[in-house]
N, C-alpha and C positions, 0 to 999 in steps of 0.2 A: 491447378485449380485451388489446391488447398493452399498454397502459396498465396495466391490470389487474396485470396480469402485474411489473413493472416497478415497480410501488408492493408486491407483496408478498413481492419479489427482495428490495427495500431493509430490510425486516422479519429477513430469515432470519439466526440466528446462525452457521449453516454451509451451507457452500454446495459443491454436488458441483463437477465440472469445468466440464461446460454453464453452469450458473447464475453459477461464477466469470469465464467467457467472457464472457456478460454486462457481467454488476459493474464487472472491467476494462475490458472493449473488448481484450483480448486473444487472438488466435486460440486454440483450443484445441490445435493443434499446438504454438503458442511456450509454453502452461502447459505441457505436457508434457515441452516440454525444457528450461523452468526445474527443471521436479519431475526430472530424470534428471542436471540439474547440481546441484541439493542449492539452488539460489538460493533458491525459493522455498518458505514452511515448510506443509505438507500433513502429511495422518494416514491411514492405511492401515489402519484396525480389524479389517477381515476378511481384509486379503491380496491383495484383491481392486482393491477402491473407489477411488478418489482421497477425499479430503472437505479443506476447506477453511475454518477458524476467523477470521470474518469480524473480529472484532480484532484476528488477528497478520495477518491479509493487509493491514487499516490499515495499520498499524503500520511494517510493509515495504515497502509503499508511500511511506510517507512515511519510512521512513529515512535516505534522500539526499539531504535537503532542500536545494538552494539558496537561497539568502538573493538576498532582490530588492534590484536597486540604492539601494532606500530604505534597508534593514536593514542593507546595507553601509556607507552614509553615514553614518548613525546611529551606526553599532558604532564606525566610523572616531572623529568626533566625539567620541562618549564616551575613546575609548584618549586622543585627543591635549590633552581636558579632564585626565583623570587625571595625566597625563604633568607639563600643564603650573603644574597646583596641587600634582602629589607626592601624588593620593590613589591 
């Protein structure tokens, strides 16, 4: 059942606060005082609700991305490539 559950969480294009608890692994206390610090972007239709649009919470999640020591190596290489042909 909880399987269930979990396969038709990853389906939904909006998600209340419960179900974004979930999604993240974030307590529903900490959404809430992301949603009361502006961090995180939620919709309040009725005045009421929380609800949450499962491509900007993507999105915002991956906002901050670090770059792994492979992509830094890489990046590194390319600049000192550039550098050293003047492209």
């Amino acid at each position: 059942m909880e399987e269930l559950k979990k396969v038709m969480l990853l389906q939904k294009e909006v998600f209340t606060i419960d179900e974004l608890s979930l999604y993240t692994g974030y307590t529903v206390d900490y959404i809430y005082k992301m949603v009361h610090q502006g961090i995180i972007p939620y919709s309040k239709p009725n005045g009421k609700k929380l609800f949450f649009v499962k491509e900007e919470v993507v999105s915002w999640l991956s906002a901050n991305k670090h770059k792994s020591n492979q992509e830094l190596e890489t990046q590194a290489d390319s600049y000192l490539m550039s550098k050293k042909f003047g492209r």
